[in-house]
N, C-alpha and C positions, 0 to 999 in steps of 0.2 A: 844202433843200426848203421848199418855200411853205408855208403855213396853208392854200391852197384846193387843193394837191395832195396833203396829207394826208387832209383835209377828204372830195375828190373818193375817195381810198385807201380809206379809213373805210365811207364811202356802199356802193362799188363790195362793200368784201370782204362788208356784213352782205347787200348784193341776192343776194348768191351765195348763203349762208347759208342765208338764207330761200328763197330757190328750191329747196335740196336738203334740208333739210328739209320743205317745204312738202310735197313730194311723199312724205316719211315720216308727215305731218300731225304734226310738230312743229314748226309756223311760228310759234306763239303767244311764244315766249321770243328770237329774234331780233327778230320785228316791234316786240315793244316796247322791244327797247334801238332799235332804228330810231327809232321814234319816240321818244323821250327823245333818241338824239342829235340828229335833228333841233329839238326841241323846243329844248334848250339854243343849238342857232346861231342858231334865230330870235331865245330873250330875250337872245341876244348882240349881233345887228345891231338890234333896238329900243334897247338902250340908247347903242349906238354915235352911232343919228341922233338920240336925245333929248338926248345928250350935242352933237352938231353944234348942234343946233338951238337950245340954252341961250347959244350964247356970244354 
């Protein structure tokens, strides 16, 4: 398996999550690992291209 079909796995399983939750109104503890993991792939592909961009 790839990095971006895990990645894509990841995303997909926490949107369910929070979707069934959401409607118990406990979406507040999925949303935020959502965003943390999103958070971490962003300062992953920033240092990727600062890392391209040094050489």
């Amino acid at each position: 398996m790839t990095k971006a079909t895990i990645s894509y796995g990841i995303i997909g399983v926490l949107l369910l999550v929070v979707t069934i939750l959401y409607n118990e109104q406990l979406a507040s503890i999925p949303l935020l690992l959502l965003s943390a993991y999103l958070f971490f792939l962003g300062i992953q592909k920033m240092r990727l291209i600062k890392k391209q961009n040094s050489k």
